[in-house]
N, C-alpha and C positions, 0 to 999 in steps of 0.2 A: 891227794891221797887221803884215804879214809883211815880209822885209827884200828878198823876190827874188818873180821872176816865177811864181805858182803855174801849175801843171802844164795849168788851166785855161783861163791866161790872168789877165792883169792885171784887176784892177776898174775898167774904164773908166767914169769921170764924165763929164760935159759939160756947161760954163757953162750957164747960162740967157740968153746974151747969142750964144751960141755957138745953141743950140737956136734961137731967136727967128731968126734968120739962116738958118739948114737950113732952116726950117718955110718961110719966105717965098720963098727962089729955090726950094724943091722945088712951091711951088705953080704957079709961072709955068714951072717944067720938071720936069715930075713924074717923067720918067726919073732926074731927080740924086738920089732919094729912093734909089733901088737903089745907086747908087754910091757912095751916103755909107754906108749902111748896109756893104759890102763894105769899104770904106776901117774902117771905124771898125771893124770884125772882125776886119782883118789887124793893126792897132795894137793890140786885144786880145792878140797873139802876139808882134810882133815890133817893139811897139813901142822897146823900148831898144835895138833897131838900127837903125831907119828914119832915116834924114834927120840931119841933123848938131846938133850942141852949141849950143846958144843959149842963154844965160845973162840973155838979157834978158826972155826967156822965164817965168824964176823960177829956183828953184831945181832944179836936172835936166831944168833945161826941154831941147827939142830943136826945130825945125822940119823938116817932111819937103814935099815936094812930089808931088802924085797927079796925074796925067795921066787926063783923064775924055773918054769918045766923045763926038763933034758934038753928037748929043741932047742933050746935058747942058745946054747951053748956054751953057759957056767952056770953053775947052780944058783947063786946070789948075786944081786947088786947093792953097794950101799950109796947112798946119796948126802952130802953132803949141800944143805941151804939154808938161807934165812928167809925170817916172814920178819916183814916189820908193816906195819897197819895194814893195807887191803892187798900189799905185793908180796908173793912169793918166788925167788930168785934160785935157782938150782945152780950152784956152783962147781961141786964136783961130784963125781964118779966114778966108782973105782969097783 
């Protein structure tokens, strides 16, 4: 593990509880399937800046808030993750 964000982009993980959850509202709104995939890109870049300090989170955790079009089928998602050196780890969502 590297201690900063590689040039790349962070190594974004994502729970399997977290997955299980994308999988079933992208089926009932297939458009949020685009949007998560966009959302979860841009946290590959920038996620040590998006969204504010949440400590309950875990350790570096953060939560950010993404505003998603009508199709999607609710206006907003927040995310709940940590970054710690080159990994970024999407834990919840809601």
């Amino acid at each position: 593990m590297k201690i900063a964000r590689p040039p790349d982009g962070f190594n974004v993980l994502i729970a399997p509880n977290v997955r299980k959850l994308v999988a079933a509202f992208g089926e009932a709104h297939p458009p949020f399937h685009r949007q998560w995939e966009a959302i979860v890109e841009r946290l590959q870049y920038t996620g040590h800046r998006e969204g504010v300090d949440e400590p309950r989170v875990g350790p570096g955790g953060r939560t950010a808030k993404f505003d998603l079009p009508d199709e999607c089928g609710r206006r907003a998602i927040r995310i709940g993750y940590t970054v710690l050196g080159d990994r970024l780890t999407i834990l919840i969502i809601g």
